[in-house]
C-alpha positions in Angstrom: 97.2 140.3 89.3 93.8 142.0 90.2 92.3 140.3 87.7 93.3 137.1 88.1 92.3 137.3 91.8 89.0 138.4 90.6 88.6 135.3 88.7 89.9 133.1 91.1 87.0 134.8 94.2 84.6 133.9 91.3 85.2 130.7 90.9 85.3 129.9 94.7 82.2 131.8 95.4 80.7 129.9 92.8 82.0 126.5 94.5 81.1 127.5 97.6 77.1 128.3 96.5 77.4 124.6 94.5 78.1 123.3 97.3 76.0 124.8 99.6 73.1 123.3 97.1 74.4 119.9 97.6 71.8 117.5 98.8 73.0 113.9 99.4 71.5 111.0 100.1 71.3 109.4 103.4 73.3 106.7 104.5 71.6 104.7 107.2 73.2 103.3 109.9 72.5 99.9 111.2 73.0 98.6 115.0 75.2 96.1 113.5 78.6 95.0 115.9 80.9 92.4 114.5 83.0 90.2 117.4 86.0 90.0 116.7 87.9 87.3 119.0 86.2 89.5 121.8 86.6 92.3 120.5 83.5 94.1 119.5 83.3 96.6 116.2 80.5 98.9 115.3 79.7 98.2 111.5 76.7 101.0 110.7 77.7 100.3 107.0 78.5 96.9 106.6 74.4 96.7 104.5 76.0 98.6 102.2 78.3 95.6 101.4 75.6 94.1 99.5 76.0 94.9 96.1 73.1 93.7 94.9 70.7 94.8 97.3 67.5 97.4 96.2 68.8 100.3 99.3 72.5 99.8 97.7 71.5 100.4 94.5 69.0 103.3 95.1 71.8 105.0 96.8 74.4 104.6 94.5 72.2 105.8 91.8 71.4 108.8 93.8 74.6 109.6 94.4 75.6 109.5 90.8 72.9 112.0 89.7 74.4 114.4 92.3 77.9 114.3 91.2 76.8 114.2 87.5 74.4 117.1 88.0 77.2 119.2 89.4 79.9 118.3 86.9 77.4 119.3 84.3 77.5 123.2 86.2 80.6 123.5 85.8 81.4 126.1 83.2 85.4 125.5 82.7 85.4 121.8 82.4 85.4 121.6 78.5 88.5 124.0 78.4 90.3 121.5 81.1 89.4 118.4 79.5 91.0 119.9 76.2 94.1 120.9 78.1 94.6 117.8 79.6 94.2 115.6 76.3 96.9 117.9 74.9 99.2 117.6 77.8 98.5 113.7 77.5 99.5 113.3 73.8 102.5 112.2 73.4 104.5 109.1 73.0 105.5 107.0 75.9 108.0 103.8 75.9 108.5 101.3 79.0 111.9 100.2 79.7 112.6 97.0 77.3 113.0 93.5 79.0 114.9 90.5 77.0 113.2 87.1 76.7 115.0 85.0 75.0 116.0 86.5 71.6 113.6 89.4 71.9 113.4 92.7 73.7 109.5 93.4 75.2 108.4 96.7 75.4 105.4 98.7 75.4 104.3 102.3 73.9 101.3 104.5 73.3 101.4 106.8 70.4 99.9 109.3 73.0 96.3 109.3 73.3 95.8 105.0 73.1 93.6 103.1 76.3 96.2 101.0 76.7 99.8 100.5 75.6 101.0 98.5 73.0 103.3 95.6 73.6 105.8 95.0 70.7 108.8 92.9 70.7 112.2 92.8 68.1 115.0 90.9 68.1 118.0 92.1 69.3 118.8 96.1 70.5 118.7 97.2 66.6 115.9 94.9 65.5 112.8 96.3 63.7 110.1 96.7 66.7 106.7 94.5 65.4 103.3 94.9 67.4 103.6 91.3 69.8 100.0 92.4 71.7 97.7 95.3 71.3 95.2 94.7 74.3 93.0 97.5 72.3 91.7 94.7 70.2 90.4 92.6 73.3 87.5 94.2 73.3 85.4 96.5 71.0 84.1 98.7 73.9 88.4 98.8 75.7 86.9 97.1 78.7 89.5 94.1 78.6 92.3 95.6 80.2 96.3 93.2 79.9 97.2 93.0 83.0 100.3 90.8 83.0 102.6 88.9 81.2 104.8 86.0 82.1 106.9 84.0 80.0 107.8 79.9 80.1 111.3 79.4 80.4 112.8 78.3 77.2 110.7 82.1 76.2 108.7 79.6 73.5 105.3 80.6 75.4 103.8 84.1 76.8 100.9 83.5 79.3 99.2 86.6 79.8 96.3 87.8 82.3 93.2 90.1 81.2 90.2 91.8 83.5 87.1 92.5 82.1 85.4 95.6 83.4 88.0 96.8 85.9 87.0 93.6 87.9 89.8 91.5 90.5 89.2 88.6 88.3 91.6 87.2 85.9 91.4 84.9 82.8 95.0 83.7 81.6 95.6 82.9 77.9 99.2 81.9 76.5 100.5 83.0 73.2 103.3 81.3 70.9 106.0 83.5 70.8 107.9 82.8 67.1 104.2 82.7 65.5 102.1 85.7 68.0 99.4 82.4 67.6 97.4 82.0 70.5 96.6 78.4 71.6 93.2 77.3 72.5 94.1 77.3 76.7 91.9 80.1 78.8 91.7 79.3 82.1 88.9 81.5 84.4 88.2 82.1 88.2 91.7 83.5 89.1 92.1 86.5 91.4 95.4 87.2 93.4 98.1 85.0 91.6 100.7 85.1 89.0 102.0 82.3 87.2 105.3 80.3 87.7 106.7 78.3 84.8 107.5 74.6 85.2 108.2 72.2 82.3 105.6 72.6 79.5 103.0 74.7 82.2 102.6 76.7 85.0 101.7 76.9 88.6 98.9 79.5 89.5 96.0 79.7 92.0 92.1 79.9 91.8 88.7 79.8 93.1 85.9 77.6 92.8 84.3 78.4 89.6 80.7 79.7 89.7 77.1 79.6 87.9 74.6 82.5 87.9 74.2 86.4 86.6 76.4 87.2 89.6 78.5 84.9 89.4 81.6 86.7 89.1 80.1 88.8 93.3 80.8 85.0 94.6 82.7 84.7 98.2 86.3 84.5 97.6 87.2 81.6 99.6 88.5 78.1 99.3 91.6 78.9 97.3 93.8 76.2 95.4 97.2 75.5 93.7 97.1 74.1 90.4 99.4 73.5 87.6 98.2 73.4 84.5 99.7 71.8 81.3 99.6 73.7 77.7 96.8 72.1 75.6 94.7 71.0 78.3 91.3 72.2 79.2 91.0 73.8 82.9 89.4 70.5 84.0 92.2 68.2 83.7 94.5 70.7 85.6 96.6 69.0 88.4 95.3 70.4 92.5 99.0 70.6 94.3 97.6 72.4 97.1 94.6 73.0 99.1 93.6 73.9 102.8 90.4 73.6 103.6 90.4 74.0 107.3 91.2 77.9 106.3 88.9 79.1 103.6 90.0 82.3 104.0 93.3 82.1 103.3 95.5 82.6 100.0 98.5 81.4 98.7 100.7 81.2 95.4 103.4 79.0 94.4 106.4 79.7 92.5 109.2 77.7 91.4 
């Protein structure tokens, strides 16, 4: 018991010194005040909304060679990184969902990015890989982040981010064959997808052109449906309200 309060004074004395050490870096405040109907809000920080600008990034960067410069110090983090992993590996399962004649589920064999999807048919069918989202991408920066299915369950549309970003791209698979067809549609962010006939209602933005096109203002929202085969152009606007840029909506059937 002595000893392991020993340890434990030790490693809070030497947290305590660490951060005592810190140095951070300054965080200006502006005079800026925002009115909203009448009422009037301080925003100091709002310049550090700009992503892109040179103080933003300075700071950021600063910040990060703090934090990485004190993880580095720290003596037990090897030993807690290898507990962890071993406290991680092991095989996980989702609960199944039916679709048709298949159960969906998803597992990872314990130490995977991301969980594999597999599907079988029937409760006593041989499970078959249906999507690995760890072959999106070479680097695992593609993340799945939803699947929805048409409603005769011949189609899968499913939604990937690249880079941990809001922004979705949709795709749709062929079931029977795991084929997918040559639809991708891009500037989605805060909509699902609701099945209608041979497509699917869903929401977007105006698309965009640049290097940061993808730090665009999210406004001017629209309902579309699109039909399987067609290219993103030829989708169908249902709904649109202009008078309200900032507003969102979805639409399900």
């Amino acid at each position: 018991m002595k000893t392991t309060l020993k340890i434990f004074l030790i490693l809070l004395t030497f947290n305590f010194v660490s951060f005592a050490q810190l140095k951070y870096p300054e965080a200006h405040k502006d005079n800026i005040v925002d009115n909203y109907f009448g009422t009037k809000v301080p925003a100091p920080y709002q310049w550090m909304e700009n992503i892109n600008s040179k103080a933003v990034r300075t700071w950021i960067n600063e910040e990060k060679k703090i934090t990485e410069n004190y993880f580095s110090k720290i003596p037990f983090r090897n030993k807690l990184k290898k507990r962890f992993t071993q406290l991680w590996n092991y095989e996980r399962y989702s609960a199944p969902r039916k679709e048709g004649k298949y159960y969906f589920f998803s597992k990872n064999n314990g130490l995977q990015e991301q969980s594999v999807v597999y599907y079988q048919k029937g409760l006593n069918g041989k499970a078959k890989v249906f999507l690995d989202p760890n072959t999106l991408s070479k680097n695992n920066t593609v993340t799945l982040m939803g699947m929805s299915f048409s409603k005769d369950n011949k189609y899968c549309s499913y939604s990937i981010s690249r880079g941990g970003s809001d922004w979705r791209e949709f795709y749709v698979m062929n079931v029977a064959t795991r084929k997918k067809l040559k639809d991708h549609l891009q500037w989605i962010k805060f909509s699902g997808m609701s099945w209608y006939k041979h497509g699917f209602y869903y929401s977007r933005y105006p698309s965009a052109k640049g290097k940061n096109k993808l730090k665009i203002k999210v406004e001017n929202q629209k309902l579309y449906y699109h039909k399987l085969g067609e290219p993103q152009s030829k989708d169908i606007l249902v709904y649109q309200d202009p008078k309200h840029p900032q507003r969102g909506f979805d639409g399900y059937v």
